[in-house]
C-alpha positions as CSV (number, residue, x, y, z in Angstrom):
1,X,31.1,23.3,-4.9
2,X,28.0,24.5,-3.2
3,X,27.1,23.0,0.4
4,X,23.9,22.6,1.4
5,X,23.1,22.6,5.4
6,X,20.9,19.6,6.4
7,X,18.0,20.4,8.5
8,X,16.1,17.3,8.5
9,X,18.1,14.0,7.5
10,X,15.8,11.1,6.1
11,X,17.3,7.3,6.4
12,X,14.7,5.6,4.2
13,X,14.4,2.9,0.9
14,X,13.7,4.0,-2.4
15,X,11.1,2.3,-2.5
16,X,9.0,4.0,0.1
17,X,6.3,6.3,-1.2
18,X,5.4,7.6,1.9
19,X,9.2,9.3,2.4
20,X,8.5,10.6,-0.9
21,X,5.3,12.5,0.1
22,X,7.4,14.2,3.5
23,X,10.3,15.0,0.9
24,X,8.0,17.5,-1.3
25,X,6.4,18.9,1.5
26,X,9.6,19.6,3.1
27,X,10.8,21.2,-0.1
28,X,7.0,23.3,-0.1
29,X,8.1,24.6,3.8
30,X,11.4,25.3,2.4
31,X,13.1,23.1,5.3
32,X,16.6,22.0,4.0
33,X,16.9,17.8,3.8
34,X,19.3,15.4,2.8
35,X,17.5,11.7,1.9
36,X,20.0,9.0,2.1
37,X,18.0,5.6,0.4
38,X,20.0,2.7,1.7
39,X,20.7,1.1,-1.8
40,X,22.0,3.4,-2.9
41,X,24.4,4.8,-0.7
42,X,27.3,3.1,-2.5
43,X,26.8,6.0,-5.4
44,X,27.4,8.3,-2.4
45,X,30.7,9.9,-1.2
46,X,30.2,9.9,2.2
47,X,32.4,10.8,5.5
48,X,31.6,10.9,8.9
49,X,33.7,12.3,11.3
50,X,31.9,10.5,14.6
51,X,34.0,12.7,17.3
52,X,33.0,16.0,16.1
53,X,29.6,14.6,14.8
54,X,29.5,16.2,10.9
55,X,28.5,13.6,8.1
56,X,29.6,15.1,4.8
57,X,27.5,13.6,1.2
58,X,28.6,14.6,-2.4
59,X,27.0,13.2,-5.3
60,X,27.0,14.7,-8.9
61,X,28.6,17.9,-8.6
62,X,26.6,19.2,-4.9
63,X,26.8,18.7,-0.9
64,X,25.3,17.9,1.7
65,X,26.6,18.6,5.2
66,X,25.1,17.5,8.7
67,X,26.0,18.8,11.7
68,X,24.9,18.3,15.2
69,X,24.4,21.9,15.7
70,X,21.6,22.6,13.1
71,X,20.3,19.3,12.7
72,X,16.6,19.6,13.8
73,X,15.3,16.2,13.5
74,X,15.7,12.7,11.6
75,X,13.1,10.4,10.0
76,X,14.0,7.1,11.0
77,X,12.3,4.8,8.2
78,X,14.2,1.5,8.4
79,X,13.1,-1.5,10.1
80,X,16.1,-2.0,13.1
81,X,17.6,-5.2,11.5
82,X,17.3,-6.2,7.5
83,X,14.5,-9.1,7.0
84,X,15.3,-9.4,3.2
85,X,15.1,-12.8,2.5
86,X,17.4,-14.6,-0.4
87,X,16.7,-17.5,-2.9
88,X,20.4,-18.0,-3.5
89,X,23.9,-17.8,-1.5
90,X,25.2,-14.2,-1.2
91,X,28.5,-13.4,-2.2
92,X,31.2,-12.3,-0.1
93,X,30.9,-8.8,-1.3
94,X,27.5,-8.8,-1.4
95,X,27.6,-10.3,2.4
96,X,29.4,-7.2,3.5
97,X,27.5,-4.8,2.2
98,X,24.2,-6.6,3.7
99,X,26.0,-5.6,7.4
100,X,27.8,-2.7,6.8
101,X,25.6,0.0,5.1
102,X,22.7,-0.5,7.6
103,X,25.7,-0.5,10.2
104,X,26.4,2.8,9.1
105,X,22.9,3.6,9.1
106,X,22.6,2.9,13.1
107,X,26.0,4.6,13.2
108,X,23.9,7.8,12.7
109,X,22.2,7.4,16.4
110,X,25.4,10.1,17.3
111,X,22.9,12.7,15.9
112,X,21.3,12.1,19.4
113,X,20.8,15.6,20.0
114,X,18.2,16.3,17.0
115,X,14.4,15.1,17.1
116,X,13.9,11.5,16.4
117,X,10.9,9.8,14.3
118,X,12.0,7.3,15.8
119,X,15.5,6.8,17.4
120,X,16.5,3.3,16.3
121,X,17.0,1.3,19.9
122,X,13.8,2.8,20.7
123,X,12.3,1.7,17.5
124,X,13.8,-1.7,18.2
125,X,12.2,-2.0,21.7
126,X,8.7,-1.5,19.9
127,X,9.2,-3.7,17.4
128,X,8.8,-6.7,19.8
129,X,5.1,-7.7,19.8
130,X,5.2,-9.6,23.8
131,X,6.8,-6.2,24.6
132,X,4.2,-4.0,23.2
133,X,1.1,-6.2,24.3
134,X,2.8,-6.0,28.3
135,X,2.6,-2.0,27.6
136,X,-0.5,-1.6,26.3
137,X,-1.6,-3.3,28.9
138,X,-0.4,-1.6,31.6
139,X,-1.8,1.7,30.3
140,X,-5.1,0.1,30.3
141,X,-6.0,-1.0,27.0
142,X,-7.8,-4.0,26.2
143,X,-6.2,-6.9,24.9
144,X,-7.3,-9.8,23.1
145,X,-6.1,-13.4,25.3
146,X,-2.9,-14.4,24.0
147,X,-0.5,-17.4,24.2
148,X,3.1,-17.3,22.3
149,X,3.6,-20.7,21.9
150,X,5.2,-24.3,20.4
151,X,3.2,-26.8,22.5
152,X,1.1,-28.2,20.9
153,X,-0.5,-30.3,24.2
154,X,-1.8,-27.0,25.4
155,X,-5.6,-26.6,25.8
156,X,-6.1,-23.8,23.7
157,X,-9.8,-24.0,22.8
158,X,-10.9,-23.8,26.9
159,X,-8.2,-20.8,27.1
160,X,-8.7,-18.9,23.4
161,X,-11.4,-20.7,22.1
162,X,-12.0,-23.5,19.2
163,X,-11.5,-21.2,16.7
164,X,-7.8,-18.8,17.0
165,X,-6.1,-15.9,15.1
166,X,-3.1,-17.5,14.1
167,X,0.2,-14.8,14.2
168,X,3.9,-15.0,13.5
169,X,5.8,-13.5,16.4
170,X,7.8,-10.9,13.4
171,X,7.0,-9.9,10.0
172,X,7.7,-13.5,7.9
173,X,9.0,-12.5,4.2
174,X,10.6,-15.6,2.3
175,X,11.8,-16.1,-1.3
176,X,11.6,-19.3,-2.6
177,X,12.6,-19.5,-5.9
178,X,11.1,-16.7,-7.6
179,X,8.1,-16.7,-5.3
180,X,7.7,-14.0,-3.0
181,X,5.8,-15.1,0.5
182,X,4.0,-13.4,3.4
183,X,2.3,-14.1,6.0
184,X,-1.0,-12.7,7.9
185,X,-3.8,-13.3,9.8
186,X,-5.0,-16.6,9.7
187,X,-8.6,-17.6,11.3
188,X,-7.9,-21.5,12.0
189,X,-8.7,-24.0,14.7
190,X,-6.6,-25.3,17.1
191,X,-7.3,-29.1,16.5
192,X,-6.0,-27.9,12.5
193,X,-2.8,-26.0,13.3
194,X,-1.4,-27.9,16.3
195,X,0.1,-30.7,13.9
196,X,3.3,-32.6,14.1
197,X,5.2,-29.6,13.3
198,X,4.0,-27.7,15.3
199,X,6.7,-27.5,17.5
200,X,9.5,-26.2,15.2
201,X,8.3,-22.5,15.3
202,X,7.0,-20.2,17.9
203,X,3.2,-18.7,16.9
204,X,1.5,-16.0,18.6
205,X,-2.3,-17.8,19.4
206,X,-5.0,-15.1,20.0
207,X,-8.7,-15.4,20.9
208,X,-10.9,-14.5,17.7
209,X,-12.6,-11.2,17.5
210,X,-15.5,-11.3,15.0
211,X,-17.8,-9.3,14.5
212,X,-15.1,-6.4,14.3
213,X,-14.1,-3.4,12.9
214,X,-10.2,-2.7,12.3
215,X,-9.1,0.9,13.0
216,X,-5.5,2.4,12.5
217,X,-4.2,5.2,14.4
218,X,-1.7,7.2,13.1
219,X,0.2,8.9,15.6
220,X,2.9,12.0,15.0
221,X,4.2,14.1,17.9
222,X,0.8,15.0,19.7
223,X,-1.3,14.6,17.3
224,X,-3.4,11.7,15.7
225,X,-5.9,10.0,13.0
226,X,-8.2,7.6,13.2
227,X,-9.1,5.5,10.0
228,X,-12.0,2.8,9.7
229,X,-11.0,-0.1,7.5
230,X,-14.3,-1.8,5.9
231,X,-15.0,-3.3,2.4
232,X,-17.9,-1.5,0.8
233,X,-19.2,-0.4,4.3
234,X,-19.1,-4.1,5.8
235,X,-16.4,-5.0,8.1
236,X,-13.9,-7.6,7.4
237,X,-13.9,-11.1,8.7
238,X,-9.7,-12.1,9.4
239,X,-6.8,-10.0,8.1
240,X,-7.7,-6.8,5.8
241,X,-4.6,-6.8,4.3
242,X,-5.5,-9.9,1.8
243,X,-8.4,-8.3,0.7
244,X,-9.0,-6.8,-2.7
245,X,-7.8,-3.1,-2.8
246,X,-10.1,-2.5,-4.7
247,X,-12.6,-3.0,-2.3
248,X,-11.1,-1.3,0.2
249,X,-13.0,1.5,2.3
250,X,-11.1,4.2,4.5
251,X,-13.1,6.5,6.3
252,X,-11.8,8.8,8.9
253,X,-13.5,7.7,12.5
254,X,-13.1,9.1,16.1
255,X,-11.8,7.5,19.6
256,X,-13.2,8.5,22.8
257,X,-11.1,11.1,24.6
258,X,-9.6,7.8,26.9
259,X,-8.8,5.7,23.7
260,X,-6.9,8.7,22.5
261,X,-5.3,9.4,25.7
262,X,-4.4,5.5,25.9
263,X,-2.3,5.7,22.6
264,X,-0.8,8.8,22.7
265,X,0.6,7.8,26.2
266,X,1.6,4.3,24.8
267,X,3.6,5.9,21.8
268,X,5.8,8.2,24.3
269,X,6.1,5.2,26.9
270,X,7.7,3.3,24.1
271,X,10.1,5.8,23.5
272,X,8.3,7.0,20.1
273,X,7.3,10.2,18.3
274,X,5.9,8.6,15.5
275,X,3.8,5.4,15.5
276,X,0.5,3.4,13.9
277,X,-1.7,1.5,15.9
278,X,-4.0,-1.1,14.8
279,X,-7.2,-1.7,17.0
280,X,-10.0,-3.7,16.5
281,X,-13.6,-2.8,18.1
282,X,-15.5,-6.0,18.8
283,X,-18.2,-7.0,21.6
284,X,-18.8,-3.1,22.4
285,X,-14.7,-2.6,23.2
286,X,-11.9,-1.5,21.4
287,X,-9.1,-4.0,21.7
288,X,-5.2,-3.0,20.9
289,X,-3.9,-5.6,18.3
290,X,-0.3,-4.2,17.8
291,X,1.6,-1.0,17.4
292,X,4.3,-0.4,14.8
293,X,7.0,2.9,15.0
294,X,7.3,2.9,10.8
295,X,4.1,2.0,9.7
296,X,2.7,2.8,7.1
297,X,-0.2,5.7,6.7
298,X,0.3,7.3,2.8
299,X,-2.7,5.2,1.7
300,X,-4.9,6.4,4.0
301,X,-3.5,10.3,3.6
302,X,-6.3,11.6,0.8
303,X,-6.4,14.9,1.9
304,X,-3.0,15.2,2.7
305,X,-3.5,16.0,6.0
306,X,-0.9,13.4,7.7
307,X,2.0,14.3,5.6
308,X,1.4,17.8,6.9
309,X,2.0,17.1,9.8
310,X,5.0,15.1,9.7
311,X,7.0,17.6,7.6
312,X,5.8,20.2,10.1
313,X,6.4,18.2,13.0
314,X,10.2,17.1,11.2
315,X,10.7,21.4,10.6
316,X,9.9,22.7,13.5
């Protein structure tokens, strides 16, 4: 049986398109890379020796071996903890393999010697939105007045205004039934939202931005892209993201040398090599909205220039 030396490991879904863009431009650079897709790791025969750090793969006839000694980097593209979200009791079995193959997953953090994109407690760390905001702050970016929040007695409109963007505090994905639901952006008013209720979940209560222009940076190593989000040229009033693609506009745009600065400095305070920032510019600013250290950037990648970069930036 042939063994193939892993350069570059990938921990990633099968689902995600973008891991499938870095995988063929890996294979174009000739950089050896071993993709583990954590659904289907059960089809995998896998041992990891944790003391001598080696991870040894077969599957159909071939393997893959990882060892701390060549390893070169990892591409970290798995949210920290699962939010998959069920419309029935889980079996037993199906219990443990919801906490041990993402357990395993994590376990690979003993590869601490290779390059990171992103190292999972740092990844972690980011993921928290007060966290982030506190950050971004403290490098100097500007940031929208915000209140995290259950009480509904506050006097929101005097601090935020009448009108609010209303946020969840973490990504909200629920099954009911066979109904899948998210959540975004929500332009309400105070007086609408702060019902009865109110009080049973936290909410993240921002002052509204409007007129604005959403931008997302897309940051790898030292490098970055900027991308203007508009529909047919015209910004977009509220979230982007419930908007028909179809009438979806990308176009490349540029941050002043500061602005750049700003979020490369942010991505290595957090800990991160790899990271998208969403920023809005309204009222002659640019305002930070969040960061994210695995979002996504494939549909905004026409030329091809961002995948580049990351399997160069992964090979090197």
């Amino acid at each position: 049986m042939s063994i193939t030396t892993v350069e570059v490991l990938i921990l990633s879904s099968s689902r995600d398109f973008a891991t499938d863009i870095v995988c063929h431009r890996l294979s174009e650079l000739g950089t050896s890379f071993l993709r583990l897709n954590i659904e289907q790791l059960s089809d995998i025969a896998i041992v990891l020796d944790p003391v001598r750090a080696v991870l040894s793969c077969r599957f159909e006839g071939r393997e893959w071996r990882v060892n701390a000694s060549g390893l070169k980097s990892v591409w970290w593209r798995l949210a920290t903890f699962r939010r998959d979200a069920f419309g029935h009791p889980i079996e037993p079995a199906g219990q443990l393999q919801f906490s041990q193959w993402p357990a395993l997953m994590r376990g690979l953090m003993l590869f601490e010697e290779a390059r990171w994109y992103n190292f999972p407690s740092a990844t972690y760390r980011a993921e928290s939105k007060p966290y982030q905001l506190r950050k971004a702050a403290a490098l100097g970016f500007t940031i929208p007045e915000t209140r995290i929040t259950n009480d509904r007695s506050l006097d929101i409109p005097s601090e935020l205004g009448d009108l609010i963007a209303l946020k969840s505090i973490d990504t909200v994905y629920l099954v009911e039934e066979h109904q899948q639901h998210f959540t975004y952006t929500s332009v309400v008013s105070w007086q609408d939202c702060a019902d009865d209720d109110f009080h049973l979940l936290p909410a993240t209560c921002q002052a509204l931005l409007e007129p604005k222009l959403d931008l997302r940076v897309t940051v790898i190593g030292d490098r970055l892209w900027c991308h203007a989000i508009t529909t047919e040229d015209e910004p977009i009033a509220g979230d982007w993201r419930v908007q028909s693609k179809s009438r979806l506009v990308y176009r490349k745009s540029k941050l002043t040398a500061a602005q750049s600065t700003r979020c490369l400095q942010l991505v290595r305070e957090l800990g991160l090599r790899f990271a998208a920032v969403d920023l809005l510019r309204s009222n002659g600013k640019e305002w930070f909205i969040e960061i994210n250290p695995t979002g996504e950037w494939a549909w905004l990648d026409s030329d091809g220039e961002i995948a580049n970069a990351i399997a160069q930036e992964l090979s090197k």
